[in-house]
C-alpha positions as CSV (number, residue, x, y, z in Angstrom):
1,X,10.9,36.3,144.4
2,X,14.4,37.1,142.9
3,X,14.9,40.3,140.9
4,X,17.8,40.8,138.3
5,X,18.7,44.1,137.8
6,X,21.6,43.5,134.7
7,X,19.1,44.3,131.9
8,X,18.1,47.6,133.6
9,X,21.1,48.8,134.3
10,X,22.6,47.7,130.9
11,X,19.7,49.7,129.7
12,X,20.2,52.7,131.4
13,X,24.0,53.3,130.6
14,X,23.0,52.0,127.1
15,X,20.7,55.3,127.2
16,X,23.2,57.5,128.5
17,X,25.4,56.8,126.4
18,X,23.8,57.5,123.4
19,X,22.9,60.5,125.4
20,X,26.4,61.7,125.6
21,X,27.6,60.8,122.0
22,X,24.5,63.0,120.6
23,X,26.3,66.5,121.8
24,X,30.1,65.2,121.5
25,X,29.4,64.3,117.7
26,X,28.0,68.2,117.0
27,X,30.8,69.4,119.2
28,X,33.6,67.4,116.9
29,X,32.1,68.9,113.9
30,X,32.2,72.4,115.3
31,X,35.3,72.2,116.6
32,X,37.0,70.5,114.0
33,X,34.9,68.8,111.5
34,X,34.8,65.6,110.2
35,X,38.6,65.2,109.5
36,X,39.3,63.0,113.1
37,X,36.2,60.5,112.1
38,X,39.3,57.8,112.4
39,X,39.0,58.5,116.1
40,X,35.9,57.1,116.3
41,X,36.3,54.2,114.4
42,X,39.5,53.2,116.4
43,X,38.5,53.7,119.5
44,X,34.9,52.1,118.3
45,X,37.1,49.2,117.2
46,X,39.6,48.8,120.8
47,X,36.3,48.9,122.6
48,X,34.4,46.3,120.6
49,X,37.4,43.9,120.8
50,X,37.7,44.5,124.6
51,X,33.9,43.5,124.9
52,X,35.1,40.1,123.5
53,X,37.6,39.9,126.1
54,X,35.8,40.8,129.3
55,X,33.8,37.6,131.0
56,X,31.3,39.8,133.0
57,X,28.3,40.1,131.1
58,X,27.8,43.8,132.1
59,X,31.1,45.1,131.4
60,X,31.1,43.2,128.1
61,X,27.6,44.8,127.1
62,X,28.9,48.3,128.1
63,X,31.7,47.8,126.3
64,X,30.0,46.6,123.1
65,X,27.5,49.6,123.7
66,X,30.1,52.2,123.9
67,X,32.2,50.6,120.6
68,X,29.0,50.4,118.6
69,X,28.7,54.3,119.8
70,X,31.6,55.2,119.0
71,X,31.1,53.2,115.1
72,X,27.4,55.1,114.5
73,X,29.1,58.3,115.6
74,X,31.6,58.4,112.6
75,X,27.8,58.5,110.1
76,X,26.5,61.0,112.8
77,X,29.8,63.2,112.1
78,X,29.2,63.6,108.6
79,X,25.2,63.8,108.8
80,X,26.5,66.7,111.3
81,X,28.1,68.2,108.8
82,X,25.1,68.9,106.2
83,X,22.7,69.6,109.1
84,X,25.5,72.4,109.4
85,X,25.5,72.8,105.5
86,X,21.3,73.0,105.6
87,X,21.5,75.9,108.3
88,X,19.8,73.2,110.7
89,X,23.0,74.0,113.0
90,X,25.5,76.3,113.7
91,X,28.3,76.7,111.6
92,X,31.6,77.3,113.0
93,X,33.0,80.5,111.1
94,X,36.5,79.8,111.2
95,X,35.8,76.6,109.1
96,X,33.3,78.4,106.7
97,X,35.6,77.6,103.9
98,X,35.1,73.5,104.4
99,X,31.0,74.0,103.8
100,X,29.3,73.3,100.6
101,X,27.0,76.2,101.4
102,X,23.8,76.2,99.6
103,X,21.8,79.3,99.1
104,X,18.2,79.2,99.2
105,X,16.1,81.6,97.4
């Protein structure tokens, strides 16, 4: 019996990527707020186009992962943003001004 252990492996960076965009995206916002989303959809875009260039089939997956990442993140960026707005997250005070704050009775 032959094991293959692409799909796995695929599946476990797959996972730990999505792992690592979840805190970068709530970082960016804090930090500096949805105004560098174009980050994320260039580099989303370079590493989507590599995938199409690279003939091993695990590279090419990763690659396609981390571009699709990177594409979701720009949504997740400005979800961030009225999670912040809700009070679900911290706001960062030296942006306070860039908030639609809402005030709940």
């Amino acid at each position: 019996m032959e094991f293959h252990f692409t799909g796995v492996l695929i599946a476990i960076c797959t996972f730990l990527t999505i792992g690592f965009f979840h805190p970068l995206v709530i970082k960016a916002e804090y930090y500096t707020g949805t105004k560098y989303w174009w980050v994320f959809l260039i580099f989303g875009i370079i590493s989507i186009c590599c995938a199409f260039c690279v003939a091993d089939v695990f590279w090419s997956s990763l690659l396609g992962v981390l571009g699709a990442s990177f594409l979701w993140s720009i949504g997740e960026l400005f979800s961030q943003k009225k999670r912040v707005e809700k009070g679900w997250f911290p706001m960062n005070p030296k942006r306070k001004h860039e908030y639609n704050l809402i005030d709940f009775p």
